[in-house]
C-alpha positions, 0 to 999 in steps of 0.5 A: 950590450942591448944586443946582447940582452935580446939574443939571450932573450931569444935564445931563452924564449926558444929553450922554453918553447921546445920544452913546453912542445916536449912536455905536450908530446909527452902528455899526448902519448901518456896514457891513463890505462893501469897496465898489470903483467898477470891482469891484462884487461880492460879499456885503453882509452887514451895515449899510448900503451907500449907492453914490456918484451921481457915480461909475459902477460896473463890476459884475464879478460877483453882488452879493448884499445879504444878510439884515439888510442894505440897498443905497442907490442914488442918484438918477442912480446908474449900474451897467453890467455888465463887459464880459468876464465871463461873462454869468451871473455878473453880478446883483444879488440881494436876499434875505428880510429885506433891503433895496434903496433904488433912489431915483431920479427922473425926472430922474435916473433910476438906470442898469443896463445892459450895459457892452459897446460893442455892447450886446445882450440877455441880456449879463447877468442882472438884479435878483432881489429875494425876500421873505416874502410868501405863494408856492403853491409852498411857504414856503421855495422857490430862485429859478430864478437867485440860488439865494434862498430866497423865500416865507413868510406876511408879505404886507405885508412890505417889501423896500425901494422902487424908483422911476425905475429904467432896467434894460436888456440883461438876461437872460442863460441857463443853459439854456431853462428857467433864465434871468434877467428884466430883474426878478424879484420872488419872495415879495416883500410889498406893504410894497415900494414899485415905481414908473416901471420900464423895462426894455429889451431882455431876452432873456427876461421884462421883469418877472415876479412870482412870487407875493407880494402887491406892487404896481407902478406906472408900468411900460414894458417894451420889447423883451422876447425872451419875455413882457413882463409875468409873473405865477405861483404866486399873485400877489396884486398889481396893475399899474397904468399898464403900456405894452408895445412889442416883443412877441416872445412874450405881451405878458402871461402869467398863471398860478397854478401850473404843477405843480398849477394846479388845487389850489394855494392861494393862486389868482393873484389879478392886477389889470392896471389901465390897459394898453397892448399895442403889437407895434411891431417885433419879430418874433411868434413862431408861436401867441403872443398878447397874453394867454397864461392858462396853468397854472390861469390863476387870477383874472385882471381887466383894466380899460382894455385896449389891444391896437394893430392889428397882433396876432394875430387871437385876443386870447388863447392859452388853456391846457387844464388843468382849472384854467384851463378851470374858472376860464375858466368860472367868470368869473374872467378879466374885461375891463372897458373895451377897444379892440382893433385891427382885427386883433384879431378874435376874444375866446375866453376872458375875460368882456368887459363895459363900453366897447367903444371908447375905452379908452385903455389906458397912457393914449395907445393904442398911444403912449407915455403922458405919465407915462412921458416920462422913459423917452425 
């Protein structure tokens, strides 16, 4: 009997335990944040906000997720930026120590776009996303918009995972120097998981990096206004499958530090892997090239480059300071396996080396590869 006594004791004492530790993860992952379909705005400050794929949401203002906390975007889940709010007020910033789960598919992809009938470029901002990796700008910087603080010394840090995302009409400006991209990656660790982005029509940059260490898969990046793919202040990442159509400006810019491109460490060490630059029909702007190395330039290494007829005759526009011409010299911008179309006539700058035909770039030449079909 006393046995008897003591095993239901146990049993009930467990019972009561495992209910107490649901009830804390529950409480863990609540969240205090007032999520409203036609008013996305505002700061998720704690817990876990998941959005409903089945409802389309109205961003009428800066959605922050703050520290601690995380956003969950369904696959097939759609955003479109108000259609009466001023074009800079609208975002979606992530900060250090955040999270954001973009979980789409390819059959579902998730949607940000702009909500007005006759959308355009530049109707609103885009998504910032900071984190703790490693910047040559210093460990605490602001981002150029969303005001985050970004940087640190964690390279593997994660910041959540994107996958299958279609942003578009991004890009809105303050000025010509503060402006929005379509994405902004700033200190954002190799912990984050990025793959099959398209980003259409930002009146500035498709993606850009600024420093950190996280890698990206599978990107399309059509009709940017400025360059399609960005990298500063000591990326240390890689690019893999990255197709390029609707080149304004550069179709790639790389840098390592615009105030000290000499002396700033860590040097951008960038890896762009299977790629594909495609003008199609935008307009070139006036001394603009398919690679721009500027500002120290860094380590720069390209395999399987395609460069379609109809760029510029020069492959590259080349900075002058002293630590892009030093790294020129001392071969740390490469291109292994190449085509380059018929226009395309001189190669000043990189070390050329390996296929000089047959490179098929993205995967198709100047086409659209297969893996990015869901795009269409």
């Amino acid at each position: 009997m006393k046995k008897s006594i003591f095993a239901m004791a146990a049993i009930l004492g467990l019972a009561l335990t495992s209910c107490s530790s649901d009830d804390n993860n529950k409480d863990e992952n609540k969240s205090s944040f007032v999520l409203k379909v036609d008013d996305l705005k505002g700061n998720i400050n704690d817990g876990v906000v998941t959005l409903d794929p089945t409802q389309t949401y109205t961003l009428t203002g800066g959605l922050v997720v703050k520290g601690g906390a995380t956003l969950v975007i369904p696959a097939g889940t759609v955003i479109k930026s108000s259609a009466t709010a001023e074009a800079t007020s609208l975002y979606i910033a992530v900060e250090r120590n955040a999270k954001i789960n973009i979980n789409g598919t390819a059959a579902k992809p998730v949607v940000m776009t702009s909500g007005k009938a006759n959308p355009a470029q530049s109707d609103w901002g885009g998504l910032i996303i900071a984190g703790n990796a490693k910047v040559n700008t210093g460990d605490n910087g602001t981002s150029e918009v969303g005001g985050l603080s970004y940087g640190g010394n964690n390279n593997a840090d994660s910041s959540g995972n994107i996958n299958f995302l279609k942003i578009s009409y991004t890009g809105s400006k303050y000025t010509a120097e503060k402006e929005y991209n379509g994405i902004s990656f700033f200190g954002v660790g190799s912990g984050t998981v990025v793959s099959d982005i398209y980003t259409f029509e930002s009146g500035d940059d498709g993606i850009e990096f600024f420093g950190g260490a996280v890698n990206a898969t599978n990107l399309t990046i059509i009709n940017s206004y400025d360059d399609s793919l960005d990298f500063a202040d000591g990326w240390q990442g890689t690019a893999t499958n990255v197709y390029i159509k609707g080149v304004t400006k550069a179709g790639v810019e790389g840098s390592t530090n615009a105030k000290d491109p000499s002396g700033a460490v860590p040097m951008t060490n960038a890896k762009i892997v299977n790629i594909s630059i495609v003008k199609g029909g935008a307009t070139f702007l006036a001394d603009e090239k398919a690679i721009n190395y500027k500002e120290g330039g860094g380590k720069q290494a390209y395999t399987n480059l395609y460069v379609a007829d109809g760029m510029p005759a020069a492959l590259t526009k080349l900075s002058t300071d002293a630590g892009a011409t030093a790294n020129i010299a001392a071969g740390n911008f490469t291109i292994t396996d190449y085509t380059f179309g018929a226009s395309v006539t001189t190669f000043d700058g990189p070390k050329l080396s390996g296929k000089t035909s047959g490179a098929t770039g993205a995967g198709a030449g100047a086409e659209l590869p297969s893996w990015a079909n869901w795009t269409k």
